[in-house]
C-alpha positions as CSV (number, residue, x, y, z in Angstrom):
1,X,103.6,169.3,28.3
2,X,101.5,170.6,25.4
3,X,102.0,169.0,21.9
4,X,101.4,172.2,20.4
5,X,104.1,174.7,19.2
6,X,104.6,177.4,21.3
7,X,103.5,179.6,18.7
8,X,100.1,177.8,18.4
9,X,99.9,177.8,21.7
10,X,100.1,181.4,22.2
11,X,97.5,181.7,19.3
12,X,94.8,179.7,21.2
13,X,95.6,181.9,24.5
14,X,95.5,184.7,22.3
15,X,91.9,183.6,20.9
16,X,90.6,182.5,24.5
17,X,91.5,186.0,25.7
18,X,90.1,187.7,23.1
19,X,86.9,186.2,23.2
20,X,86.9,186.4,27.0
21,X,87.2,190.3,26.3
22,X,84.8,190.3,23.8
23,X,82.9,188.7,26.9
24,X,83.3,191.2,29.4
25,X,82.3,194.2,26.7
26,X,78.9,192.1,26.1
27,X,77.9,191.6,29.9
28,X,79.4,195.4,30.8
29,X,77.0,197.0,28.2
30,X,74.4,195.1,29.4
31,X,74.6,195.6,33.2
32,X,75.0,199.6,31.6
33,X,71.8,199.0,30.1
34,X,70.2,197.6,33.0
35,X,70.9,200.3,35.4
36,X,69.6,203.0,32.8
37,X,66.2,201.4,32.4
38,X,66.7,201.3,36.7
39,X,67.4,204.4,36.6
40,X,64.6,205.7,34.2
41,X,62.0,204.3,36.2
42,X,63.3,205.7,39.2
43,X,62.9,208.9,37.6
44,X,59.3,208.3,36.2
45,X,57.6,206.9,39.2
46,X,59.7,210.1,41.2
47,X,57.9,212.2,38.7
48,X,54.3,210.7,38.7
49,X,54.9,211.6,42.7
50,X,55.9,215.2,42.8
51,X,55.8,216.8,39.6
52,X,59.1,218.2,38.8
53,X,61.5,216.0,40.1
54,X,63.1,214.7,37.6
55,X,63.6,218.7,36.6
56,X,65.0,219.6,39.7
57,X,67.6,216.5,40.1
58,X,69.0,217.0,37.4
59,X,69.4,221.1,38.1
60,X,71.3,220.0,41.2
61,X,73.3,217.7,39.4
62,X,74.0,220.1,37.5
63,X,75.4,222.6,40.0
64,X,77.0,219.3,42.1
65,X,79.0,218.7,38.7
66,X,80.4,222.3,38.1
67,X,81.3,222.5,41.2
68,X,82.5,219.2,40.8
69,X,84.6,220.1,38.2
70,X,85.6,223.8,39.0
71,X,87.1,222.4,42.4
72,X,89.4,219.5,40.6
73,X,90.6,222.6,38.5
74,X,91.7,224.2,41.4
75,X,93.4,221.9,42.6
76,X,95.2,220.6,40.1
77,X,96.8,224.0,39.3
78,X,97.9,224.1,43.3
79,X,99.3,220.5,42.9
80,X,103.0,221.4,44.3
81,X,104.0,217.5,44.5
82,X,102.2,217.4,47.6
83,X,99.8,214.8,49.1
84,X,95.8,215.7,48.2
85,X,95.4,215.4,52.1
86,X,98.1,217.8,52.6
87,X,96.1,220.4,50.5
């Protein structure tokens, strides 16, 4: 058994998650920034090979996202109670 209160004890776990959070956040936005400079040079080689590229993905994200968006609209003002794959 601990020889700490239970109230300092639930202070230290407190602490030790907190700073285990505070953990996560720190290697979460860096992994973020990783794949942003991944996917920046992605982009800029793609462009340096066909001119325009960058232009046009992000056109067809574009579109892909409306779409995207316009169908989840839909569907939520059909949602009856039923299953998605009932749909």
């Amino acid at each position: 058994m601990s020889n700490l209160d239970p109230e300092k004890e639930a202070t230290t776990v407190d602490k030790a998650m907190l700073k285990r959070i505070d953990s996560l956040k720190k290697e979460d936005e860096r992994l973020y920034n990783i794949l942003a400079i991944d996917v920046w040079a992605l982009a800029k080689t793609m462009d340096e090979f066909q001119p325009g590229f960058w232009a046009a993905f992000m056109k067809n994200r574009d579109k892909a996202l409306k779409k995207f968006m316009a169908d989840t609209v839909k569907n939520k003002q059909k949602n009856d109670g039923r299953p998605p794959f009932l749909h």
